[in-house]
Backbone as JSON Lines, residues from 0, in Angstrom:
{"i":0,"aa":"X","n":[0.85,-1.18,0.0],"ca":[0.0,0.0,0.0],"c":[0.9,1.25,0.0]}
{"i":1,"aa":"X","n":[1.08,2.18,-0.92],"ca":[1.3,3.25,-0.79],"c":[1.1,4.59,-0.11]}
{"i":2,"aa":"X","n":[1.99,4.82,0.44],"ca":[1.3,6.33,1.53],"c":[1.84,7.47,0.86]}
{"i":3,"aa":"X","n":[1.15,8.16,0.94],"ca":[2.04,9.77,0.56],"c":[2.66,10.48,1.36]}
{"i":4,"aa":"X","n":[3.38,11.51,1.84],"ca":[3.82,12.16,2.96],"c":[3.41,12.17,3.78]}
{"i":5,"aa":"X","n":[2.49,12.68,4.13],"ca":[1.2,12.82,5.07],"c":[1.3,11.56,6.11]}
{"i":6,"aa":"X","n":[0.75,10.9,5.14],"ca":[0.37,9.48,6.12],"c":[2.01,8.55,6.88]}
{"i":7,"aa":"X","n":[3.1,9.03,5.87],"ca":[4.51,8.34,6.21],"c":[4.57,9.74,7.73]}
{"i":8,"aa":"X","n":[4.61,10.7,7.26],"ca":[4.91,11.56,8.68],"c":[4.34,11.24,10.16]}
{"i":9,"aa":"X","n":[3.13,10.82,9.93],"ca":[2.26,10.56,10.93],"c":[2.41,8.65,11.35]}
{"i":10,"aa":"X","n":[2.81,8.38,10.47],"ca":[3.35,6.49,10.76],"c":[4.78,6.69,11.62]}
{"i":11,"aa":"X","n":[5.48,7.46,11.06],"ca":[6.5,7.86,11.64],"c":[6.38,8.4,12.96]}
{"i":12,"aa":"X","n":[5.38,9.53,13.77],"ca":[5.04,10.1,14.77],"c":[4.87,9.05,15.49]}
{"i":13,"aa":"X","n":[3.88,8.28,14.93],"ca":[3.09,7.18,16.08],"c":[4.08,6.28,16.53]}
{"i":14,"aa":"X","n":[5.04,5.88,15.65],"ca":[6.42,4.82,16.05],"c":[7.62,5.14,16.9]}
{"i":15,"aa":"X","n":[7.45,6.83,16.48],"ca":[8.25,7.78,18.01],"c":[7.45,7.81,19.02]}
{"i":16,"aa":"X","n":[6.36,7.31,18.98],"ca":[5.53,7.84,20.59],"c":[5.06,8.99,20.61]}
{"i":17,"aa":"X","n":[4.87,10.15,19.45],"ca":[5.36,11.35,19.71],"c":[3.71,12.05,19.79]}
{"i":18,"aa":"X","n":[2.87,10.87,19.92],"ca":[1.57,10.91,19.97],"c":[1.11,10.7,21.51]}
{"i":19,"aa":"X","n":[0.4,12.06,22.14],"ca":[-0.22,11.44,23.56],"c":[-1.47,12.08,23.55]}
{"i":20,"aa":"X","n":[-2.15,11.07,24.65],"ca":[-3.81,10.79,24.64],"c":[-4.27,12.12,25.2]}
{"i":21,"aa":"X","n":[-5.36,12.91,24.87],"ca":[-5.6,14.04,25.79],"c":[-6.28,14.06,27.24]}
{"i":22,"aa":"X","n":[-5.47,14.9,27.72],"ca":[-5.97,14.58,29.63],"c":[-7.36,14.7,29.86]}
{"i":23,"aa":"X","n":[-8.27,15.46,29.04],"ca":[-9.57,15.58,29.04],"c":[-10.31,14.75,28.2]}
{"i":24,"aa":"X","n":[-9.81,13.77,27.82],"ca":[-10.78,12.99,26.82],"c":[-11.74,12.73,27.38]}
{"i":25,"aa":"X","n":[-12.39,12.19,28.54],"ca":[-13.81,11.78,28.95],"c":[-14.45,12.96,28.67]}
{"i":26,"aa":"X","n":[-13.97,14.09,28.84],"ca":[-15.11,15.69,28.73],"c":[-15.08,15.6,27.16]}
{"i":27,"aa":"X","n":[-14.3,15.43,26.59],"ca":[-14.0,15.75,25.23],"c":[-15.11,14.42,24.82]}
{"i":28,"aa":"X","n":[-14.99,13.56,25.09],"ca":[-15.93,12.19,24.38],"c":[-17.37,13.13,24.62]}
{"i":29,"aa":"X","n":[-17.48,13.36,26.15],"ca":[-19.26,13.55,26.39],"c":[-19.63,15.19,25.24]}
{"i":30,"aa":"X","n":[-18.56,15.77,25.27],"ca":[-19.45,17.05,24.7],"c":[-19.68,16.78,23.39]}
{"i":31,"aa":"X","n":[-18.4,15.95,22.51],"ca":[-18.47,15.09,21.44],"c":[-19.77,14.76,21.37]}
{"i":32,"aa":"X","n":[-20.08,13.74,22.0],"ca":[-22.04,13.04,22.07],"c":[-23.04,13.58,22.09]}
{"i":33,"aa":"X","n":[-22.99,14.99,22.84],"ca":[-23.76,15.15,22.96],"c":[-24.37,16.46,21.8]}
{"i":34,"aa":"X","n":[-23.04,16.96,20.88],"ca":[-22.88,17.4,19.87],"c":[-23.93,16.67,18.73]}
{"i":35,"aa":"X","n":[-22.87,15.53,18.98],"ca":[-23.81,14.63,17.66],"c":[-24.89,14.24,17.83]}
{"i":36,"aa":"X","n":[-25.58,14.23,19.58],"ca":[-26.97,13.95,19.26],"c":[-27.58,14.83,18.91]}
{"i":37,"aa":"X","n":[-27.47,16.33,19.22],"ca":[-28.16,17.24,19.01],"c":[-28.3,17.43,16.99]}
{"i":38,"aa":"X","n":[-27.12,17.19,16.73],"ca":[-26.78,16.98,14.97],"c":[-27.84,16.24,14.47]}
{"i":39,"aa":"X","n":[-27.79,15.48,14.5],"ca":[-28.62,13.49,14.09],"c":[-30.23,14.33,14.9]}
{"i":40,"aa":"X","n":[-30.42,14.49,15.37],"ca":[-31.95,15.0,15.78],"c":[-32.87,15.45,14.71]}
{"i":41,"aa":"X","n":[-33.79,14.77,13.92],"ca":[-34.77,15.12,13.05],"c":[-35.9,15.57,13.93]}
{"i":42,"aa":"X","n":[-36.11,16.44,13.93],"ca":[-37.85,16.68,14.84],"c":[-38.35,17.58,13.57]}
{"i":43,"aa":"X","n":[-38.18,18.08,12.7],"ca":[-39.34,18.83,11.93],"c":[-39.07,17.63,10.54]}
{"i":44,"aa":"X","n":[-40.35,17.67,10.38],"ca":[-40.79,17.02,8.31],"c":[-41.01,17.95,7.08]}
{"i":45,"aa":"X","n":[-40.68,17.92,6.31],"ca":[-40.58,18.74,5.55],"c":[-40.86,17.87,3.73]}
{"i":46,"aa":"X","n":[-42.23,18.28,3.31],"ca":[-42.17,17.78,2.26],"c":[-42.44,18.57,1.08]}
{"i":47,"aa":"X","n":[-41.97,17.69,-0.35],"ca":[-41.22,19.04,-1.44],"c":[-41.82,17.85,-2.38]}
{"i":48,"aa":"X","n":[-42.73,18.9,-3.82],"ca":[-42.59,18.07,-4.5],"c":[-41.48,18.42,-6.06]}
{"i":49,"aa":"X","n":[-41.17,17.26,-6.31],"ca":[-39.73,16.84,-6.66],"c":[-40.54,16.23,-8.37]}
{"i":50,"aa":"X","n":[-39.66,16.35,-9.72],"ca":[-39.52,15.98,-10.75],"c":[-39.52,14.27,-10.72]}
{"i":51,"aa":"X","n":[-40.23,13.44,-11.43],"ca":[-39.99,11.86,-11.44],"c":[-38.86,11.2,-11.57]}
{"i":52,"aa":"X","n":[-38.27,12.14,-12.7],"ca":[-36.94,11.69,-12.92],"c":[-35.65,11.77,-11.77]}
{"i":53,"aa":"X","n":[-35.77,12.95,-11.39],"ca":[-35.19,13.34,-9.95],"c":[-35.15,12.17,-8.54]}
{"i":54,"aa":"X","n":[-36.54,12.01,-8.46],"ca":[-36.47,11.16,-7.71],"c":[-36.52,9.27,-7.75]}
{"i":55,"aa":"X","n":[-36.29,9.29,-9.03],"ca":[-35.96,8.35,-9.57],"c":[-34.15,7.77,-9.49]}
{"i":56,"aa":"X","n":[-33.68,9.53,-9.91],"ca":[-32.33,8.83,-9.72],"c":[-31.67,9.37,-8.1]}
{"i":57,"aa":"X","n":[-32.43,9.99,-7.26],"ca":[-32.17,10.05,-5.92],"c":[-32.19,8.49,-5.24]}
{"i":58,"aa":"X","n":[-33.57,8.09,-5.49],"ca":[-33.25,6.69,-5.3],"c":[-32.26,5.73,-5.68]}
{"i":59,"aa":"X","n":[-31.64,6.0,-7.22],"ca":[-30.63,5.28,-7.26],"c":[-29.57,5.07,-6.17]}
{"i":60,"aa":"X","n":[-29.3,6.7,-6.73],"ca":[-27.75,7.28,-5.67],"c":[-28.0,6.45,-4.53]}
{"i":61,"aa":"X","n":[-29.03,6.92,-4.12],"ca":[-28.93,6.34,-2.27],"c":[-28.75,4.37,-2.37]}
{"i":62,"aa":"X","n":[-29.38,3.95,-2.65],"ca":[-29.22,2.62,-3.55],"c":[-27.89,2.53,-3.32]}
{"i":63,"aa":"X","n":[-27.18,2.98,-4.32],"ca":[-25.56,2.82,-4.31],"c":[-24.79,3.42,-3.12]}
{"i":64,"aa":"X","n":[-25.56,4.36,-2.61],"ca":[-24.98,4.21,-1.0],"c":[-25.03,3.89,0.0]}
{"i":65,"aa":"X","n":[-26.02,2.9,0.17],"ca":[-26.55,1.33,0.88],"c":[-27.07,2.6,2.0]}
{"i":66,"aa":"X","n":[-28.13,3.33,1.8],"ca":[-28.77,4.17,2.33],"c":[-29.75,4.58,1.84]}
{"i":67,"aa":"X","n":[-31.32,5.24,2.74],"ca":[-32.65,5.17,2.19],"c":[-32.57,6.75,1.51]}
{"i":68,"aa":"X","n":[-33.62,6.91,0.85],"ca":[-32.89,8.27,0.15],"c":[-33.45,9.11,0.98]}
{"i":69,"aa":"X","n":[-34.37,9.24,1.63],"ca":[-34.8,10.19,2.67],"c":[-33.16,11.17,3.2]}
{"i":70,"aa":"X","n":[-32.29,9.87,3.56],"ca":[-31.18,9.93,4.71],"c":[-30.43,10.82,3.78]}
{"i":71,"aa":"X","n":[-30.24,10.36,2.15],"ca":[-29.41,11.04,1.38],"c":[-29.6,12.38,1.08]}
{"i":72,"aa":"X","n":[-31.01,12.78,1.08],"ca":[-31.19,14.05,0.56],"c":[-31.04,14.69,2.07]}
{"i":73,"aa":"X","n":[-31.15,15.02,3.05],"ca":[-31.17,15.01,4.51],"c":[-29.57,15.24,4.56]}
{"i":74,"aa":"X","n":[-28.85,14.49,4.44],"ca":[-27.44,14.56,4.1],"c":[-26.64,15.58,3.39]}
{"i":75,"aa":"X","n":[-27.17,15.51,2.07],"ca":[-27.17,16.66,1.05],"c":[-27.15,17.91,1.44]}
{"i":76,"aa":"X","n":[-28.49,18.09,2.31],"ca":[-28.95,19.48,2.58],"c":[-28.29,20.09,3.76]}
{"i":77,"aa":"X","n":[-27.85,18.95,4.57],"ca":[-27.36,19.35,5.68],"c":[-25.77,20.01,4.69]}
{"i":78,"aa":"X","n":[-25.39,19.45,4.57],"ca":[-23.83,19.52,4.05],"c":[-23.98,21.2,3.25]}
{"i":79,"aa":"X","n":[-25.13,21.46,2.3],"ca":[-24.8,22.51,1.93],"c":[-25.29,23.69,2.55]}
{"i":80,"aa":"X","n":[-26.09,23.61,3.79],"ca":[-26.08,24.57,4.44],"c":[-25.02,24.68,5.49]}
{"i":81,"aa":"X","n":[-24.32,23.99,5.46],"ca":[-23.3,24.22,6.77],"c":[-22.38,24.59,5.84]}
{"i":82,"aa":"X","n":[-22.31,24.49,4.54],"ca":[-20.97,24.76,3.63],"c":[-19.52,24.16,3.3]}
{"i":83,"aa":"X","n":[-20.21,22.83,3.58],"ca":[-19.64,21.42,3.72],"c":[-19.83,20.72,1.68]}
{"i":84,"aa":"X","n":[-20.5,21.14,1.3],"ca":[-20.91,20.34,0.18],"c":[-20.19,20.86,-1.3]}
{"i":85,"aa":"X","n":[-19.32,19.82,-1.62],"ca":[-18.26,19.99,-2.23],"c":[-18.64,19.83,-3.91]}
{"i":86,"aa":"X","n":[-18.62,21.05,-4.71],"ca":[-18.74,20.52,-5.94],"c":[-18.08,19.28,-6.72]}
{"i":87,"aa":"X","n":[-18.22,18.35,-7.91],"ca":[-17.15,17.37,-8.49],"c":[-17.7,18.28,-9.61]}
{"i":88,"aa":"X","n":[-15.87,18.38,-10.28],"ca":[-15.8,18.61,-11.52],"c":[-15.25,17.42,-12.4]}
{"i":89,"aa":"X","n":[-15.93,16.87,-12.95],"ca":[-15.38,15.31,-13.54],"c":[-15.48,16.12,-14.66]}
């Protein structure tokens, strides 16, 4: 398997030791959790009507991402309002 810099620098760190655990990790895990539950929390529904074809190949996508498409478009939307959602230029 090939690594690029990145990953050789940091293989390298971990084999110096030069890696230590943080003294607050239990605070750091719980605010972590309780982050992501608040994230993952659906409480409002929201329905849109959508082109056949559209949701034809929404279903695919999600299909191919062994996920229901509800979750995908939910996903989607989240990502581009937080400014997370990355164009592909193929």
């Amino acid at each position: 398997m090939a690594r690029d810099k990145e990953e050789k620098k940091l293989a390298e760190e971990i084999e110096k030791d030069e890696w230590k655990p943080m003294k607050s990790s239990a605070a750091l895990k719980k605010k972590l959790r309780a982050a992501a539950k608040t994230t993952m929390l659906k409480d409002q529904r929201m329905n849109i009507r959508i082109a056949k074809r559209d949701l034809e190949s929404l279903k695919a996508k999600a299909l191919e991402e062994g996920m229901p498409y509800q979750s995908l478009v939910s996903s989607v939307l989240h990502k581009y309002i937080s400014g997370r959602l990355v164009e592909s230029h193929k």
